[in-house]
C-alpha positions as CSV (number, residue, x, y, z in Angstrom):
1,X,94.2,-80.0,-106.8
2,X,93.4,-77.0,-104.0
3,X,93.7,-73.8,-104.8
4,X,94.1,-73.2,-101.1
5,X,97.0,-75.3,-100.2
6,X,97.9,-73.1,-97.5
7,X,94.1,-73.1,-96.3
8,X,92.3,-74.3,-93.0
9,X,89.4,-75.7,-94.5
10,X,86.1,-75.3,-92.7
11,X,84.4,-78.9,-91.6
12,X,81.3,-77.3,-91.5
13,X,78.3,-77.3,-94.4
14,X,75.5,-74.4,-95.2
15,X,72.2,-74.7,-95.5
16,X,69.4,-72.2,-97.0
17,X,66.8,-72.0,-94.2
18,X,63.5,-70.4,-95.3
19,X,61.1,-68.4,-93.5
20,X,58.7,-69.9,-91.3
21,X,56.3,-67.3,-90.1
22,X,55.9,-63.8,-89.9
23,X,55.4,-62.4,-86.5
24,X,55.3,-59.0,-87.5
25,X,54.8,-56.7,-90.9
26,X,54.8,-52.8,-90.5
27,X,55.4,-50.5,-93.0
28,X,55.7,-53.7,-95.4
29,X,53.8,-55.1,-98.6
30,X,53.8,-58.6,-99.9
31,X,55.6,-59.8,-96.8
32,X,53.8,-63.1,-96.9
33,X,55.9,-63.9,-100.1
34,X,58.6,-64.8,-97.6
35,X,57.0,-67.8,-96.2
36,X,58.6,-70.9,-97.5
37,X,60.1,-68.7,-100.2
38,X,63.4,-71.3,-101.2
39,X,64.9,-68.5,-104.0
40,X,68.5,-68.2,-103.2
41,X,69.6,-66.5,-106.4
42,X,68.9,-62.8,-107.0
43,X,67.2,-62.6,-110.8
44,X,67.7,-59.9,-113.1
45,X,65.7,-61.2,-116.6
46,X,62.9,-61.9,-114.7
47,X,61.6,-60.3,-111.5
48,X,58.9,-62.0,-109.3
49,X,56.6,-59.9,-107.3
50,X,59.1,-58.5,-104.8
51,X,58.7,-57.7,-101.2
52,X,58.4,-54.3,-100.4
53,X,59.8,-51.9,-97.0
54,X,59.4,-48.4,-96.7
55,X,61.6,-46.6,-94.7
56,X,60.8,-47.0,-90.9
57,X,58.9,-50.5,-91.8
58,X,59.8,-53.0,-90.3
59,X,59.8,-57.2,-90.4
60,X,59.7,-60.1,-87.9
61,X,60.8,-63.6,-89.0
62,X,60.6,-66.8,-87.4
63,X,62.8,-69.5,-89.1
64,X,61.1,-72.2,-87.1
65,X,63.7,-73.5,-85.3
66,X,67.4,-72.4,-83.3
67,X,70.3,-72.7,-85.7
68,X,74.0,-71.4,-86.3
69,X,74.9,-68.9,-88.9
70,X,73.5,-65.6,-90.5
71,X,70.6,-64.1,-92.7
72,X,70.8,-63.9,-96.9
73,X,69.1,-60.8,-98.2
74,X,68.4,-60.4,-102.0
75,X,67.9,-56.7,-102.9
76,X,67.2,-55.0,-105.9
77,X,67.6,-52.1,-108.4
78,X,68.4,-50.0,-105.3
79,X,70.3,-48.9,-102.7
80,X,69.4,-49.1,-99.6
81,X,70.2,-49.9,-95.5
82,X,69.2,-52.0,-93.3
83,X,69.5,-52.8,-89.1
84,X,69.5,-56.7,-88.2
85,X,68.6,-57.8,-85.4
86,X,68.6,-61.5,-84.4
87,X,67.6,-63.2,-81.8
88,X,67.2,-66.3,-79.9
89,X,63.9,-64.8,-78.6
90,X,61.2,-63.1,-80.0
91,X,61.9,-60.3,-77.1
92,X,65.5,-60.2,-78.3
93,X,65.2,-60.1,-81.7
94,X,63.0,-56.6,-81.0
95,X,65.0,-55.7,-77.4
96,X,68.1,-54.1,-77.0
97,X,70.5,-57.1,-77.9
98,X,74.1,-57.9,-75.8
99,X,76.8,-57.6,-78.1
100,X,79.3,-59.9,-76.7
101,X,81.0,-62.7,-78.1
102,X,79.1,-62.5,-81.4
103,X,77.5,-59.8,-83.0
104,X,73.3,-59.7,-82.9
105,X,72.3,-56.0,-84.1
106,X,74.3,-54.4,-86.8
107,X,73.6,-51.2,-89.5
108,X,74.3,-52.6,-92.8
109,X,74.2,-51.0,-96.4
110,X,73.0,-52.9,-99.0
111,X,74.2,-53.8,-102.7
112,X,72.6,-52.7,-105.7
113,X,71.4,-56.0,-107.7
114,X,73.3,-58.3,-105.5
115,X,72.8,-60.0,-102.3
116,X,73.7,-59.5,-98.5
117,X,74.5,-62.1,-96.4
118,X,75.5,-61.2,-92.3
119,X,75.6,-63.3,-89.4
120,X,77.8,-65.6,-87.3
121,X,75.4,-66.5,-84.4
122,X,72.5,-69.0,-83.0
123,X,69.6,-67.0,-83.0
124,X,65.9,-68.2,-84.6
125,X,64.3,-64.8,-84.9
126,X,65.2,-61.8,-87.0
127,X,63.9,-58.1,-87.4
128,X,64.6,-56.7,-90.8
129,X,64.8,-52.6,-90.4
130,X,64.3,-50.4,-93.3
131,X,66.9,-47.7,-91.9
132,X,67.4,-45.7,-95.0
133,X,65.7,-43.1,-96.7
134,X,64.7,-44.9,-99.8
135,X,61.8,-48.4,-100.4
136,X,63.7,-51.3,-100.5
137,X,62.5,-54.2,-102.5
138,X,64.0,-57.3,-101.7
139,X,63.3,-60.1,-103.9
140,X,64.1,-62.7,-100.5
141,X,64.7,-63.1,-96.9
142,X,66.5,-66.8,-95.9
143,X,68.6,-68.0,-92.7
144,X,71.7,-69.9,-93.7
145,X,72.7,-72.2,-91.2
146,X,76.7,-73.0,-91.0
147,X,77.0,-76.4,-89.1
148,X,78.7,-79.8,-89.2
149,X,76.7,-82.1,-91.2
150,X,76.6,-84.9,-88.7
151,X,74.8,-87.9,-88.7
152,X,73.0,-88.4,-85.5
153,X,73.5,-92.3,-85.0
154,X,72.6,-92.7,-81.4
155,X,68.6,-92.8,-80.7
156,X,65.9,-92.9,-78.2
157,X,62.7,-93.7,-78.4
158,X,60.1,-94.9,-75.0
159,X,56.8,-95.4,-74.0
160,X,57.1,-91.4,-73.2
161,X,56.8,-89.4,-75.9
162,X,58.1,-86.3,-74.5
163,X,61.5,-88.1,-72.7
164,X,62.1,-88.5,-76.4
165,X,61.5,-84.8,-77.5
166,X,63.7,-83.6,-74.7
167,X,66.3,-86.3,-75.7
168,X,66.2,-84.7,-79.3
169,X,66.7,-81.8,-77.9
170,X,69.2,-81.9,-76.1
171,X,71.2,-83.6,-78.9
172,X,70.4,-80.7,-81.2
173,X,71.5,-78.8,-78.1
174,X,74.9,-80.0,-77.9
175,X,75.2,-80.2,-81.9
176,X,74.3,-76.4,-82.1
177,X,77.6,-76.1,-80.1
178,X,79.7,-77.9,-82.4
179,X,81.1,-75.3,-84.4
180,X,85.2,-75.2,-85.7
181,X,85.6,-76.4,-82.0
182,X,83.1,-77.3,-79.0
183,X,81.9,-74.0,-77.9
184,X,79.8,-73.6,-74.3
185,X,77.2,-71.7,-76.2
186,X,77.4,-70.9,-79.8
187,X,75.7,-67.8,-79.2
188,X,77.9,-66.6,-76.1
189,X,80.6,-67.5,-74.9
190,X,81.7,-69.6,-78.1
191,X,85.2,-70.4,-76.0
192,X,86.6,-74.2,-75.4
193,X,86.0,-74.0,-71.4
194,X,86.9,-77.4,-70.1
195,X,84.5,-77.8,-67.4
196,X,81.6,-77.1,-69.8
197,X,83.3,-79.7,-72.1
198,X,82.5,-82.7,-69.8
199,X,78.9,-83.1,-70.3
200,X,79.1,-81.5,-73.9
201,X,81.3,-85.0,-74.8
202,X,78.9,-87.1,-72.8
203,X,76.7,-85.8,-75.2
204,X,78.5,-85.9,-78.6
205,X,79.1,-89.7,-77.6
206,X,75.1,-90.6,-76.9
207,X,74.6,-89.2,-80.5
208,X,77.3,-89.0,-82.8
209,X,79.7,-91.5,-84.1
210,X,82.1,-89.2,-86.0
211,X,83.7,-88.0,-82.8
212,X,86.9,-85.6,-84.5
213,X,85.5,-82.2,-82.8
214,X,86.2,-83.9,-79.4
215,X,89.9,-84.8,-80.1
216,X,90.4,-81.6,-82.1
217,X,88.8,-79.8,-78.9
218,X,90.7,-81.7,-76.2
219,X,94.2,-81.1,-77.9
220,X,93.4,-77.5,-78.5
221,X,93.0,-77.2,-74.4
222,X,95.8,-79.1,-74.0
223,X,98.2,-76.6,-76.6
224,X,96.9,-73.6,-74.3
225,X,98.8,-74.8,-70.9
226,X,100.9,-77.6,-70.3
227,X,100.1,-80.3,-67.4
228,X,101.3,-78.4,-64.6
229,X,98.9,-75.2,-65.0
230,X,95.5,-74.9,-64.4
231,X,93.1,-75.5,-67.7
232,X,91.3,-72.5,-68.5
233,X,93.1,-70.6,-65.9
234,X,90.6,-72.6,-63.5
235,X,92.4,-75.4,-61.4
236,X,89.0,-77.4,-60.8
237,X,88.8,-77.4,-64.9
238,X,92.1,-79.6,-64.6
239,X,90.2,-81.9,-62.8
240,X,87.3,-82.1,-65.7
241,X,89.9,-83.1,-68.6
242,X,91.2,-85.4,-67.1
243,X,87.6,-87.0,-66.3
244,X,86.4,-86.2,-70.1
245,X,89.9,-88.3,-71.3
246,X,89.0,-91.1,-69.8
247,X,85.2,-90.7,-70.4
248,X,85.9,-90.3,-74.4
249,X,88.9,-93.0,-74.8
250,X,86.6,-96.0,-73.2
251,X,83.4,-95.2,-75.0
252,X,85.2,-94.2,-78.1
253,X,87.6,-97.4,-78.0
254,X,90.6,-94.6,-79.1
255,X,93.5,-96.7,-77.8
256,X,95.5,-94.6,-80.0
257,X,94.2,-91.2,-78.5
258,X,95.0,-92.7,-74.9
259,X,98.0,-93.5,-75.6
260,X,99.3,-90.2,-77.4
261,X,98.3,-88.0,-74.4
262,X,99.0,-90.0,-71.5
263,X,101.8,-88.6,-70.6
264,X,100.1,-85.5,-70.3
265,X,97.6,-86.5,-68.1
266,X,100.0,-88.5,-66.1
267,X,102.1,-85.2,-65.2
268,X,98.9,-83.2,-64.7
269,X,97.6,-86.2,-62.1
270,X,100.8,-86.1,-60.5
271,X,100.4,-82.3,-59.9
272,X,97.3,-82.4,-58.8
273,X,97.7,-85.9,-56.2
274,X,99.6,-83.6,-53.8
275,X,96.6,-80.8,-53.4
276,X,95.8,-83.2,-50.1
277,X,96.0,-82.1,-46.8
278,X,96.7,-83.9,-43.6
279,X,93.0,-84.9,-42.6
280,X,92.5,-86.3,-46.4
281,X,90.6,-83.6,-47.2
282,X,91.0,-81.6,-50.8
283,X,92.9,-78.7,-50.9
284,X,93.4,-77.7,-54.4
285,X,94.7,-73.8,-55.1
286,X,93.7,-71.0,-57.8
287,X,90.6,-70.5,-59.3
288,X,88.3,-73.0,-57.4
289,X,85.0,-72.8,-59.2
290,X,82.6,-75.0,-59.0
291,X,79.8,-73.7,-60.8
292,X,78.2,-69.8,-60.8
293,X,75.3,-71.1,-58.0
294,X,77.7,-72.3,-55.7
295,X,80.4,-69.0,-55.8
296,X,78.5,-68.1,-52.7
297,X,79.4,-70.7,-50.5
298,X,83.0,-71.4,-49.7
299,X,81.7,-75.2,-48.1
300,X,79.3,-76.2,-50.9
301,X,82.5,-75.5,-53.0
302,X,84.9,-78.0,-51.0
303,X,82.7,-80.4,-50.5
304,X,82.2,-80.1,-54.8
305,X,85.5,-80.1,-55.2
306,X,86.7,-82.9,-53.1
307,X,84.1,-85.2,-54.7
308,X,85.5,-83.5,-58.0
309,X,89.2,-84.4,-57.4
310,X,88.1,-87.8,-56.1
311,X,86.4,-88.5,-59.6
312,X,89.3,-87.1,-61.5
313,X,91.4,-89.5,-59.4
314,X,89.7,-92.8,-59.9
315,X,89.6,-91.6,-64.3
316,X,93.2,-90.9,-63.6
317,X,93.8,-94.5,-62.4
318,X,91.8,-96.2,-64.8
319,X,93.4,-94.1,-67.5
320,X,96.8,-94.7,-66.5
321,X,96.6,-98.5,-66.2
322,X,94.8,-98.5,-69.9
323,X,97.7,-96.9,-71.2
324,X,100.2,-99.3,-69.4
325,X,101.6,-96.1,-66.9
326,X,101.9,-96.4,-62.5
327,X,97.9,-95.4,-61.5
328,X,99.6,-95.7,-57.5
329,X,100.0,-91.8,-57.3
330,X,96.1,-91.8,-58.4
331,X,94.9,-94.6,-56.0
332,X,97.1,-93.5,-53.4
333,X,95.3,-90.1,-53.1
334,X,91.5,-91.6,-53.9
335,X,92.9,-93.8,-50.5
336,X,93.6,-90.6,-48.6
337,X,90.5,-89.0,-49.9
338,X,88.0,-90.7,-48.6
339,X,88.8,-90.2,-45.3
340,X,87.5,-86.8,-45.3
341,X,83.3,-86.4,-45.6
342,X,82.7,-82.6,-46.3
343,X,79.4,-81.6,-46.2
344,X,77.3,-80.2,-49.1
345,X,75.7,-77.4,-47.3
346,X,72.6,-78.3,-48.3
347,X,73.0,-77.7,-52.3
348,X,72.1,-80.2,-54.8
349,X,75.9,-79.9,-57.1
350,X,77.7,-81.0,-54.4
351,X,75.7,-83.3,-53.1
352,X,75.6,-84.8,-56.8
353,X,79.3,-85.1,-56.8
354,X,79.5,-87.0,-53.4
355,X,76.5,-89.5,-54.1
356,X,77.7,-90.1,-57.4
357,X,81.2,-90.8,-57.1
358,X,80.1,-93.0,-53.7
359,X,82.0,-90.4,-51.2
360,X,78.9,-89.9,-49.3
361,X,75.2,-90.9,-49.9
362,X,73.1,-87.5,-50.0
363,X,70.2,-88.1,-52.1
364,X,68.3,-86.6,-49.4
365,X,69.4,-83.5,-50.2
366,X,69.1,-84.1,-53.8
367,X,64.9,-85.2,-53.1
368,X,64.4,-82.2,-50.8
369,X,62.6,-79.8,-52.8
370,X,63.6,-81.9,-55.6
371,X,62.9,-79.4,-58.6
372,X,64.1,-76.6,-57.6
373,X,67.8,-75.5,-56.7
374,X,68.2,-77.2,-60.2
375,X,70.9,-76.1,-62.9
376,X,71.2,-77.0,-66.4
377,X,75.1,-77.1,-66.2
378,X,75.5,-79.6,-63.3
379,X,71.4,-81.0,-63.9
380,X,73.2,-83.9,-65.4
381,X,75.7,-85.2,-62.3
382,X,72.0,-84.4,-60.4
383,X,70.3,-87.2,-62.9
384,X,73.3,-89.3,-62.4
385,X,73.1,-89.5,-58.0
386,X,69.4,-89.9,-58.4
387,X,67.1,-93.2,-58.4
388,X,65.9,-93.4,-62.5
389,X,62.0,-92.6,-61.6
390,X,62.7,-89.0,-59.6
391,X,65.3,-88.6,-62.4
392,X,63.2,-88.9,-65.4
393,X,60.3,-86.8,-63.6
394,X,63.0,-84.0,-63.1
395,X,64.0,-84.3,-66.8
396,X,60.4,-84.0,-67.9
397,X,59.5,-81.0,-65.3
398,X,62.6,-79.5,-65.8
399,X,63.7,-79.4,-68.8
400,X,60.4,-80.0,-70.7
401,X,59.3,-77.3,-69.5
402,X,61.6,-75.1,-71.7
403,X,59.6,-77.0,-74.5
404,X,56.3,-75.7,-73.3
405,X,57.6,-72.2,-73.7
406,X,59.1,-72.7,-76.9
407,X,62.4,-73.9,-76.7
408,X,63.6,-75.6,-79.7
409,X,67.2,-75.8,-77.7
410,X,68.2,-75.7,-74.1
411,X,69.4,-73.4,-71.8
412,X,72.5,-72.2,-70.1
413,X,70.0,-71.8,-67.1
414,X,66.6,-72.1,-66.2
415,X,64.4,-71.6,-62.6
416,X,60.7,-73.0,-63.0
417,X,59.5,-70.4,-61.1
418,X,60.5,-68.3,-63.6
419,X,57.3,-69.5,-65.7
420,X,54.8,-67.9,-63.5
421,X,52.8,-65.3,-65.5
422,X,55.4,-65.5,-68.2
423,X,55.3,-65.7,-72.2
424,X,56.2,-68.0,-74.2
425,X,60.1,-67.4,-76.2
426,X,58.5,-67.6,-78.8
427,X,55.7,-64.9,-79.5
428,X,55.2,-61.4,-79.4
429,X,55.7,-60.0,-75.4
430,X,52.5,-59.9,-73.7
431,X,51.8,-56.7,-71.6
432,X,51.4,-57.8,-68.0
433,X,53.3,-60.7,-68.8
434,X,57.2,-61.4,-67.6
435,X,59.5,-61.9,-70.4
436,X,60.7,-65.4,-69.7
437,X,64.3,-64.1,-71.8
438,X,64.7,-60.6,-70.6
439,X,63.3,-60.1,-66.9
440,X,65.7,-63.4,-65.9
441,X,68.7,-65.0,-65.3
442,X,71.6,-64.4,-63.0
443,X,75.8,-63.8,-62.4
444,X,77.2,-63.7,-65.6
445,X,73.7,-64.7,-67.9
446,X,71.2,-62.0,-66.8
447,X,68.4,-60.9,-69.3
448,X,69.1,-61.3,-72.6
449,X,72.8,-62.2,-72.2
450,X,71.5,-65.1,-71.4
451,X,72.3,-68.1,-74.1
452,X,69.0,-70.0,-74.8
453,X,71.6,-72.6,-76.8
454,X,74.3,-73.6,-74.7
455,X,75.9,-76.7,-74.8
456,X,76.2,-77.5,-70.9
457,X,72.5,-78.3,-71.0
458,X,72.3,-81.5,-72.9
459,X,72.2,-83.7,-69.7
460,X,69.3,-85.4,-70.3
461,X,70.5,-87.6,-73.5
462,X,73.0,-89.2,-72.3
463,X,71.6,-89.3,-69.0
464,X,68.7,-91.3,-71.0
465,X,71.2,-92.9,-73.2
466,X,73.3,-94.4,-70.4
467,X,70.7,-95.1,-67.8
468,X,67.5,-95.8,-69.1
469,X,69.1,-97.7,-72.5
470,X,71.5,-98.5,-70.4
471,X,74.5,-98.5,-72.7
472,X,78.2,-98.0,-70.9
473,X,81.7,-98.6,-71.8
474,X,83.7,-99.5,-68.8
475,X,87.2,-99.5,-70.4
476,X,87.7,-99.4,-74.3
477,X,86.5,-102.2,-76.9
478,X,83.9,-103.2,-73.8
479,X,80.8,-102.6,-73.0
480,X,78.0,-102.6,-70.3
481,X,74.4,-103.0,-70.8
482,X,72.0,-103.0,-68.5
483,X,68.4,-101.1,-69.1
484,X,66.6,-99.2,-66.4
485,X,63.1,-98.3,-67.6
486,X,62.1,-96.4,-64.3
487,X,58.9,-96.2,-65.0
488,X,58.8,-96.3,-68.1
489,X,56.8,-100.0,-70.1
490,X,58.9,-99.6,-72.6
491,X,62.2,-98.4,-74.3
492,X,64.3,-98.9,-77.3
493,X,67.8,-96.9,-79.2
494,X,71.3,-96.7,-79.7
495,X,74.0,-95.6,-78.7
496,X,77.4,-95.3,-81.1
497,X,80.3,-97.7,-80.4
498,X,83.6,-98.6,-82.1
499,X,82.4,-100.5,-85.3
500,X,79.1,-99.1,-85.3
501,X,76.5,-98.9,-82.8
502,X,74.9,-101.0,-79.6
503,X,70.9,-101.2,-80.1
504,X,68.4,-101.9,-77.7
505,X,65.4,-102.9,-77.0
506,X,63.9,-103.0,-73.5
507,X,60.2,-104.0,-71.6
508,X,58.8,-105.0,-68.2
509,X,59.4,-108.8,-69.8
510,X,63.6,-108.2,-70.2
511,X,65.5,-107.0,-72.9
512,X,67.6,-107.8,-76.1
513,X,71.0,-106.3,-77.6
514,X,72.8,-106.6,-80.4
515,X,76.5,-105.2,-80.7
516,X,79.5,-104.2,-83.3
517,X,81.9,-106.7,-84.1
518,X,84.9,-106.3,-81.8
519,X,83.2,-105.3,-79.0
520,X,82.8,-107.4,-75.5
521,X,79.9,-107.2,-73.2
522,X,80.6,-107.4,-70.1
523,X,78.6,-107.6,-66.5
């Protein structure tokens, strides 16, 4: 029996999260009571020693980690009110917050002999403002994270220690974004966009076997335009579902899923087989965006894009002939395709594309000035056209150095030269210091817009996952593995898979798998 028949219920679970540390007191007795304080339940019989704010005072928490959800605050005897101010940040926890997309700074009253509870955000810090006229005295301060309750299955272990923190990482990156649906950041945007869904999914699959958010996610896309418009209102993001499909069917072994949507992406392949001029060369209409740091450069974008609707193609073919459908529109056009060689201008997202989808071979430009011109979003199709040893020396230069200021998630963009003479995310600013959160970022995630959890950065796991471990699914119910340690001695995982998982284990002397029932290796 429900006594919500008519309900949507929520997949996700809460947690009670307890304070960490306290980063700053003012205006505030017994504040050190919140420290690993677990009481949930306001108490009337009995009160403990309670914390106490006078008006003005003022509290900083750290919760120890980035998670999704709000703050629980158990007043009592009086009235009082309270600003909240969270932040991903310890700079914008205490800064001027940006409002959009979810709410991080809000005036709240508070019950008399009850509790508060406000949030519905990713954020690690909070500041607690006494804005009222009247002490409060608040019995508790918690964090209560609202998240799917997701075994991680996948796994990743080497002879590096911090490959396997970023890999972590990045999971919990990716998982932070797994809300009712697959957000780009949980914190801002918190919207389905397509092209941010690819390496999102490439993701979720490295990790997690329970894989419903990425068919609930797909066919929620799929209900907001039909095959002949563009996804997302961008006609490059087109090209991306198609890609993802493909990319979740064979690794996911859903035969079922193929087949119910096939016809979809059949239509949409067909559309999208005639953006071809006469010298082979792309020509797809609308919103062409490849990615913010390439809006500037109308041939960085072609050259993006052809290598994009090359990929989506050769998916398209692949899918269609899984599913039992005509893949000759879809080799027809990767035929035509290649006779065009754009150039990437010189920028590393293009020049991904082309290398990795074996249009053109331009590494070079990937290994000139090899960490910088580096972006979280497309960092992964960079790691993909790379050689395994400059690609696991960008992941630990790159991203790990998010980790050495603080991160405990990754980030919808990040420029090492940003680090010079900058604080850490996670302490107090430092006068003379840059702000690593507020005095950065660019386009559309400047200062402390910026999302410090967003999903698009997770690269490096199944980058790690697929490359180094190995682990690949060709077509479904079959499976590739092949290790490549780089330089790495040694390296051992797995990596989910219809009817469980594949493990492995990998040295300099060779390496050993063992698989799920069901499933054929291959190669």
């Amino acid at each position: 029996m429900t006594f919500h028949p008519d309900g949507i219920p929520d997949k996700r679970r809460r947690w009670y999260i307890p304070c960490r540390r306290i980063l700053r007191a003012e205006g505030v007795e017994n504040a050190e009571r919140l420290v690993g304080n677990t009481a949930y339940q306001p108490v009337i019989h009995y009160v403990p020693p309670r914390v106490t704010i006078r008006p003005g005072g003022s509290l900083l928490l750290d919760f120890g980690r980035a998670f999704h959800g709000g703050v629980k605050l158990d007043p009592f005897e009086k009235p009082g009110r309270v600003r909240i101010k969270f932040g991903e940040s310890v700079s914008e926890a205490l800064g001027p917050s940006n409002q959009d997309c979810s709410r991080k700074d809000a005036l709240l009253d508070l019950p008399v002999c009850g509790s508060l509870e406000y949030g519905n955000t990713v954020f690690r810090f909070v500041e607690i403002i006494n804005e009222g006229e009247t002490v409060i005295q608040c019995l508790n301060i918690m964090g209560v994270a609202l998240e799917r309750d997701l075994e991680v299955t996948g796994s990743f272990e080497s002879s590096d220690p911090r490959l396997d923190e970023i890999w972590k990482t990045a999971v919990r990156t990716v998982h932070l974004c797994m809300q009712d649906y697959i957000y780009d950041g949980a914190k801002r945007d918190r919207i389905v966009w397509m092209g941010d869904l690819h390496p999102e999914i490439r993701g979720i699959l490295c990790a997690f076997s329970d894989h419903g958010i990425i068919r609930d996610s797909l066919e929620f896309l799929m209900a907001q335009a039909g095959p002949e418009e563009p996804m997302n209102g961008f006609s490059t993001y087109s090209c991306w579902f198609v890609i993802a499909l493909w990319d979740y069917c064979r690794a996911a072994g859903d035969r079922e899923f193929l087949l119910k949507h096939a016809g979809y992406a059949e239509k949409m392949l067909r559309v999208f087989s005639r953006f071809i001029d006469d010298r082979g060369a792309e020509a797809v209409p609308g919103r062409r965006f490849l990615d913010w740091p390439n809006e500037d450069s109308p041939a960085a974008k072609h050259a993006g894009i052809h290598a994009l609707l090359f990929w989506m193609m050769r998916s398209g073919a692949e899918l269609l002939a899984a599913a039992g459908c005509d893949p000759a529109p879809c080799l027809e056009a990767m035929a035509k395709l290649r006779c065009h060689a754009p150039d990437p201008a010189g920028r590393k997202a293009p020049a991904a594309l082309l290398t990795l989808t074996g249009l053109a071979d331009h590494t070079s430009v990937l290994e000139t000035d090899p960490f910088h011109g580096v972006s979280t979003f497309y960092g992964y199709y960079m790691l993909l056209a790379k050689k395994t040893v400059p690609a696991l020396e960008l992941i630990r230069r790159y991203w790990g150095r998010m980790l050495d200021f603080g991160a405990t998630s990754f980030w919808e963009d990040f420029d090492l030269d940003w680090t010079r003479n900058a604080g850490r995310i996670d302490e107090l600013p430092v006068p003379g210091k840059k702000d690593l959160h507020a005095d950065f970022g660019a386009y559309c995630y400047k200062g402390l817009r910026h999302s410090l959890s967003h999903g698009w950065s997770c690269g490096p796991a199944p980058f790690l996952s697929e490359r180094v471990l190995g682990v690949s699914f060709p077509e479904p119910g079959k499976v590739i593995v092949r290790p490549d340690l780089g330089d790495l001695t040694w390296v051992r995982g797995s990596v989910p898979a219809p009817g469980g998982v594949v493990t492995v284990e990998a040295d300099a002397k060779g390496f050993r798998c063992d698989l799920p029932p069901g499933l054929v290796r291959i190669g």
